[in-house]
C-alpha positions in Angstrom: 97.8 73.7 80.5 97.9 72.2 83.8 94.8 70.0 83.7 94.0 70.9 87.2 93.4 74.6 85.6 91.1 73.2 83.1 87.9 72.8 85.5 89.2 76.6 87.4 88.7 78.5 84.0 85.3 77.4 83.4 84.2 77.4 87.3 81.3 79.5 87.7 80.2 80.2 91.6 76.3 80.8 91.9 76.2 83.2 94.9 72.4 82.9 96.7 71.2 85.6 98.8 67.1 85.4 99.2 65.9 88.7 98.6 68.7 90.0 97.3 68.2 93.3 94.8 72.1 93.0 92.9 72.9 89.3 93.9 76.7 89.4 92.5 77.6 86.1 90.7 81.7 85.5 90.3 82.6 84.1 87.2 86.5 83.0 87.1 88.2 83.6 84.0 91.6 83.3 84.1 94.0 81.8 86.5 97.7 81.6 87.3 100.0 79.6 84.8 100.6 77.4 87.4 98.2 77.0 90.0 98.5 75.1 93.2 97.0 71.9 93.4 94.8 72.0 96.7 92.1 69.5 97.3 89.5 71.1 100.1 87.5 67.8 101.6 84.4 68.4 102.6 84.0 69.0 106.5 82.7 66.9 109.0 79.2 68.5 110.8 78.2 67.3 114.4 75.7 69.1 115.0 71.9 69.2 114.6 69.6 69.8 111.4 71.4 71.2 108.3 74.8 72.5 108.2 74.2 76.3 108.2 76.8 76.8 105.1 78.8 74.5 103.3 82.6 75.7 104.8 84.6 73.7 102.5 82.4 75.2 99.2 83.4 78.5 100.5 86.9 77.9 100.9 87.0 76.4 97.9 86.0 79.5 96.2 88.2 81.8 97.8 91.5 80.0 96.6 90.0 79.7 93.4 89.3 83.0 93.2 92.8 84.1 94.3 94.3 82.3 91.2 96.9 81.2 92.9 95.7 77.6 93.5 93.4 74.6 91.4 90.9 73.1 94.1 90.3 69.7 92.9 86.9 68.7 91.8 85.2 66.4 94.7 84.2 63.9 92.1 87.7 62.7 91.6 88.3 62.6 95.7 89.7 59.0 96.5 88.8 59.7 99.8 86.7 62.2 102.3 88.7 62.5 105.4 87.8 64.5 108.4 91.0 63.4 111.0 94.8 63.1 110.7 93.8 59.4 111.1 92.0 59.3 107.9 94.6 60.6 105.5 96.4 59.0 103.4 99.0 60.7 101.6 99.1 58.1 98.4 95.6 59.2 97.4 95.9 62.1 96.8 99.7 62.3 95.8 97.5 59.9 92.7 95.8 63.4 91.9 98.6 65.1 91.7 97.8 67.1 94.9 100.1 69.5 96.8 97.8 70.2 99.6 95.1 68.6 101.0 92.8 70.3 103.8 90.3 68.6 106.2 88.0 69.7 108.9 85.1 69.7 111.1 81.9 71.7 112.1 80.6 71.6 115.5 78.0 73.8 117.0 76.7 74.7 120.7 73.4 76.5 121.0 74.3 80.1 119.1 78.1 79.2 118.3 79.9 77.5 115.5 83.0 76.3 115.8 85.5 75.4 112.6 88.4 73.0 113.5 91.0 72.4 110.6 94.1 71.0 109.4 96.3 71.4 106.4 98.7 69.0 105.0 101.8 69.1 102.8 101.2 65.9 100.4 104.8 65.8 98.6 106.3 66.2 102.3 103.6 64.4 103.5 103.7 66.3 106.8 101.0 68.4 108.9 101.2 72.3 108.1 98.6 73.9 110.2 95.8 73.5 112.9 93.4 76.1 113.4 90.0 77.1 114.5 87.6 79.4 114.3 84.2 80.1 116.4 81.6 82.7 116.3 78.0 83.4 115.5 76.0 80.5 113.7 75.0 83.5 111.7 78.7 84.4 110.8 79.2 80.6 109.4 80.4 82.0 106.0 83.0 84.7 107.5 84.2 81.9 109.7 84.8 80.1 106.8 86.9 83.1 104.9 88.5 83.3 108.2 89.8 79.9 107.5 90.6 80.6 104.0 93.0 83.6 105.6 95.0 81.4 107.3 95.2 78.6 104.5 96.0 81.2 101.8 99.0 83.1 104.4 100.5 79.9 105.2 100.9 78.5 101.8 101.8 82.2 99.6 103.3 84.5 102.7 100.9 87.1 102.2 97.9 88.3 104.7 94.6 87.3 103.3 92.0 89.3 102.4 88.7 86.8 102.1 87.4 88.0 105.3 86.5 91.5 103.9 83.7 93.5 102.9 82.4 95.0 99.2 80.7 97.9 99.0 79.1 99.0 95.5 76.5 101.0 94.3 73.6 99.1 92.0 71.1 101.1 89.4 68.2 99.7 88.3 66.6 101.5 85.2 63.1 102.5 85.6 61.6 103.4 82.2 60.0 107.0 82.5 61.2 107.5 86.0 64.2 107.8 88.0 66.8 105.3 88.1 66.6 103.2 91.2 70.5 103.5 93.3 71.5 101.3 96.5 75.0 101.5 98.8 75.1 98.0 99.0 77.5 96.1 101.5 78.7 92.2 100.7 80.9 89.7 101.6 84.2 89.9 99.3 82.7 87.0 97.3 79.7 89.0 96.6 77.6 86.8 99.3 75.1 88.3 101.7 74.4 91.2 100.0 72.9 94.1 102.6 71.1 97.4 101.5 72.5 100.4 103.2 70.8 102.9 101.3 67.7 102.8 99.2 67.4 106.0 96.6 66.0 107.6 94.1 68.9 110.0 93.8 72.5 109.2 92.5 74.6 108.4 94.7 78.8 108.0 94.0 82.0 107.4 95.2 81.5 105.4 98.5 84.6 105.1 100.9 85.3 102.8 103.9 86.7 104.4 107.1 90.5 102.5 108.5 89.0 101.1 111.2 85.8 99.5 109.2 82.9 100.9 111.1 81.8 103.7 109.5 81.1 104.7 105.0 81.4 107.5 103.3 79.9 108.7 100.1 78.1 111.4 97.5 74.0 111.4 97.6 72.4 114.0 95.1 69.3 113.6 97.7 69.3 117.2 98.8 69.1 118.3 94.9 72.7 118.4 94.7 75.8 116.8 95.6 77.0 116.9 99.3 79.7 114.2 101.5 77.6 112.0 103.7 79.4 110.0 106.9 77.5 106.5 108.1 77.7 104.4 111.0 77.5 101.0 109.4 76.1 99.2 112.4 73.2 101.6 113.9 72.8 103.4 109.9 73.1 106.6 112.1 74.2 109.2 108.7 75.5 112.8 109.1 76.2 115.1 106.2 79.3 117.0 106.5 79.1 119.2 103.2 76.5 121.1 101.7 78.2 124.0 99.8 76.9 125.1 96.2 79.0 123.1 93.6 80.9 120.2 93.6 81.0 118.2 96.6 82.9 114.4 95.9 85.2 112.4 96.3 85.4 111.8 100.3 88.7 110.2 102.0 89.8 108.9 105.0 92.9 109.9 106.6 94.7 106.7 107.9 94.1 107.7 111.2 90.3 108.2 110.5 90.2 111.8 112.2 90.6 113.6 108.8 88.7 113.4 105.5 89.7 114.7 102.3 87.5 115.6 99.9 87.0 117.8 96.1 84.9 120.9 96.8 84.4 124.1 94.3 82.1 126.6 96.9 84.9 129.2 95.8 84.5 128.7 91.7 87.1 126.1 91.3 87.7 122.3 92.2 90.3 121.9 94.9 91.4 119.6 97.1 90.6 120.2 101.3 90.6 118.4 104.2 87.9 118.3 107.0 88.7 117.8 110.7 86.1 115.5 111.5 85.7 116.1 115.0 85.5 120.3 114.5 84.2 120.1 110.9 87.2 122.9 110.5 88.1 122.4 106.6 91.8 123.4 105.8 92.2 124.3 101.5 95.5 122.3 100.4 95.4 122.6 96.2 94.8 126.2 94.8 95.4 126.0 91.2 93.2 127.1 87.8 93.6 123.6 86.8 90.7 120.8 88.6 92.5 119.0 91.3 90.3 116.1 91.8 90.0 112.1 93.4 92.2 112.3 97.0 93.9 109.5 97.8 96.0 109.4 101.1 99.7 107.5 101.1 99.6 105.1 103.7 101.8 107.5 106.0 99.4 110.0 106.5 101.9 112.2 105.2 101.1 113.1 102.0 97.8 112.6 99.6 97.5 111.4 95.4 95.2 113.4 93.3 94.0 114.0 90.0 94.7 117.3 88.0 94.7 118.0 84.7 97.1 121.2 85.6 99.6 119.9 82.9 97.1 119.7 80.3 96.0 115.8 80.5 95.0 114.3 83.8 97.9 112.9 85.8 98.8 112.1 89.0 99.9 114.2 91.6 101.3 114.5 94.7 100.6 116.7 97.7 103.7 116.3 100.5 101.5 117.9 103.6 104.2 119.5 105.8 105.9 121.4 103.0 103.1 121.9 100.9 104.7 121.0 97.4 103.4 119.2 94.9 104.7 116.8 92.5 103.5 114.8 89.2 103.8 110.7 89.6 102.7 109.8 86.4 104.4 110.4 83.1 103.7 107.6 80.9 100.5 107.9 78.9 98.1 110.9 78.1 95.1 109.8 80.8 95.9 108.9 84.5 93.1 109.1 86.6 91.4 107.9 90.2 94.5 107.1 92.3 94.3 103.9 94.5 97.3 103.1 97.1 98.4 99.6 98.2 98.9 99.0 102.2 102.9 98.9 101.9 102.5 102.3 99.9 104.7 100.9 97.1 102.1 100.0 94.4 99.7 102.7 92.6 96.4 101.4 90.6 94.7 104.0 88.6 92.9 104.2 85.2 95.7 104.6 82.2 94.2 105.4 79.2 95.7 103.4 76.5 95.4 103.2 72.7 92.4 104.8 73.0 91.1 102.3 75.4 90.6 102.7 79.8 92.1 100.1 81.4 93.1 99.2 84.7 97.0 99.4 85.9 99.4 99.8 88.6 102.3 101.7 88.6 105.1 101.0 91.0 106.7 103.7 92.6 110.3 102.2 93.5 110.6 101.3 89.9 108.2 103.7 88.4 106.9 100.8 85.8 103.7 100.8 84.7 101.9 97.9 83.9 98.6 97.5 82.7 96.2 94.6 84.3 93.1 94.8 82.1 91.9 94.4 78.5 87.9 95.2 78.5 87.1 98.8 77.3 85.8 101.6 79.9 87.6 100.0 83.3 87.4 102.7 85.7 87.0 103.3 89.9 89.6 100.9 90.8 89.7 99.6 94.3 92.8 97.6 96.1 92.5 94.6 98.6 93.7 95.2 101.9 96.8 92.7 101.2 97.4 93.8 97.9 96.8 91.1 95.6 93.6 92.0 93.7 92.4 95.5 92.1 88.6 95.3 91.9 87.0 97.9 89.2 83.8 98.4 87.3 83.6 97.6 84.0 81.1 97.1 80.6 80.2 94.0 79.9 77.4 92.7 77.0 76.0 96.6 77.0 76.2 96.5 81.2 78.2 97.6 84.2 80.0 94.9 85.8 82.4 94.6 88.5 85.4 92.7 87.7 88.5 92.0 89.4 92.3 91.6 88.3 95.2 90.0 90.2 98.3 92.7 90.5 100.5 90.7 88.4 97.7 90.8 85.7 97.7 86.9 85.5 94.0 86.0 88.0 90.5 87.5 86.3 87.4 87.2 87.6 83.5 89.2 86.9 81.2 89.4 88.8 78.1 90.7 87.3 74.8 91.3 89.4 71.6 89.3 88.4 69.7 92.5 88.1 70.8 96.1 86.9 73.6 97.5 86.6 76.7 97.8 89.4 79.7 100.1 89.9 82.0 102.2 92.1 83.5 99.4 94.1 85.0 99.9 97.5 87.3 97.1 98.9 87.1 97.3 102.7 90.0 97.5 105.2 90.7 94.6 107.1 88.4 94.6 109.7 87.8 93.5 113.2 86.5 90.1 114.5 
């Protein structure tokens, strides 16, 4: 084992968030075979007081979280420099390091700014200068910001740090109801905010393309019905109401068009709702349950689940023409459809030797591959670039959120310090 992994496999981040009802904590478990070596200094702060977050801890955690690279432990830094000036390449070449980054932290009265470089120690050559600025309250986004443009310049691929979780948290109540919050984080589970208190289930949230608005199921009228939310005024609307089952909301890519499960005529089909007219337009009508809408990236067509063959599988629903076609084959059990950006790559929940696990099935190749090994993985949930699936999962009698690179090799948990957590939501990328 590279013995830059070593330390990576047993990191554990302690995420604090004062006040905080489901504080997420990630615990890394696996990494790539072979990791990058990156060594993030800490940054220089000019400013006065306290830095307001420690930027380099941050990014530290998001590369380490990716799997794709080994941050070097401070403790073994030869050196802490904050300017081109300051580096020399022979120190850390001595820790075997393929990247070093540096930086500095500035503030005006209500603005931080975040200067960087990154450096290429084998070619022992500048890679990239950046900043970022923003809200001193925004310190930590600035700082995934940062980690977006480190992690794009070294692996090719958009990152995805500067996103937004949303789950939903239970806390048991003995002889009462169980306690649910729509909870909104950081993707590293930091500053967690409470969108919706309840005493009523609540299910299935979904994020809108463009990032401002939610989506989900709240039993709070005694039975299920779709509710729409503004995330920045908490302004909700409920769009459904009808007797039955009312789930599984979806966005269109465009944002003017959510599909959704409903049964108000006996049966659980799949319809769309014109947002702006509330019109709804029935697209499945079979005896089977059609279930779990999931749009292709296109706009063109939608996934679902139906167990019309017997099992549940995946389908697909081509909207112009109006046919439908199974995706899945392999396996008795494919359920809750997720779609990557580039509309190539399918996570879902495969049943498998008895056992619900996580996988992806790409639909060039049509190979299946499963990403998980816990026991009851389900509600799977892409990044925006791609590169991790996060799901809900048991853990010690407990429902965790965990995630799972694509290529199966990067594992991480992230359990909440109180109750239980579940139906994840990875957010879109969204705007600055």
């Amino acid at each position: 084992m590279n013995r830059l992994l070593a330390p990576l496999l047993t990191l554990v981040l302690m995420i604090s968030a004062a006040g905080a009802e489901a504080q997420l904590t990630i615990e890394i478990s696996q990494g790539s075979d072979n990791p990058a070596a990156i060594a993030v200094v800490p940054f220089a702060w000019h400013g006065a007081g306290v830095v307001p977050a420690e930027i380099a801890a941050i990014i530290d955690g998001d590369l380490a979280r990716s799997g794709q690279f080994a941050p070097i432990a401070r403790a073994n830094m030869l050196g802490n420099p904050t300017t081109e000036a300051e580096v020399f390449y022979r120190d850390w070449r001595a820790l075997s390091a393929e990247y070093l980054l540096i930086g500095q932290v500035s503030t005006e009265p209500d603005t931080l700014q975040v200067d960087y470089e990154l450096f290429d120690v084998v070619r022992q050559t500048k890679v990239l200068t950046g900043s970022e600025s923003g809200p001193v309250s925004d310190a930590r986004m600035l700082a995934h910001r940062v980690s977006d443009a480190v992690y794009e310049k070294l692996t090719g691929v958009r990152g995805a740090f500067a996103t937004k979780l949303l789950y939903i948290s239970v806390d048991r109540v003995p002889g009462s109801s169980d306690h649910s919050r729509l909870t909104m984080s950081d993707s590293d589970g930091a500053r967690p905010v409470v969108l919706l208190d309840t005493r009523e289930p609540l299910l299935t949230p979904a994020w809108s393309p463009d990032g401002k608005d939610i989506a989900y199921v709240s039993f709070e009228t005694g039975r299920p019905a779709i509710y729409r939310q503004q995330i920045a005024s908490g302004r909700r609307e409920q769009l459904t109401n009808f007797s039955g089952l009312n789930s599984s909301p979806a966005w269109s890519p465009d944002g003017k068009t959510m599909a959704m499960v409903l049964s108000k005529d006996g049966n659980a089909d799949i319809y769309l709702m014109d947002l702006a007219t509330k019109k709804l337009t029935q697209l499945t009508r079979h005896y089977a349950i059609d279930t779990e809408p999931a749009w292709m990236p296109d706009g063109r067509s939608l996934l679902f689940t139906s167990d019309r063959g017997g099992k549940p599988q995946i389908y697909r629903f081509d909207l112009s023409s109006g046919k439908t076609d199974r995706v899945t084959y392999e396996g008795t059990y494919n359920a809750r459809a997720r779609v990557s950006e580039d509309g190539r790559s399918v996570v879902m929940v495969h049943q498998a030797n008895g056992r619900f696990h996580i996988a992806v099935l790409d639909l060039v190749t049509n190979r299946m591959q499963v990403l998980t090994s816990t026991d009851l993985d389900e509600s799977p949930s892409i990044a925006p670039n791609g590169s991790m699936v996060l799901y809900a999962t048991k853990f010690q009698d407990r429902s965790i959120l965990a995630a799972v690179a694509v290529d199966g090799e990067a594992k991480f948990m992230l359990p909440a310090s109180k109750g239980d957590v579940r139906e994840p939501a990875w957010s879109p990328y969204l705007p600055r």
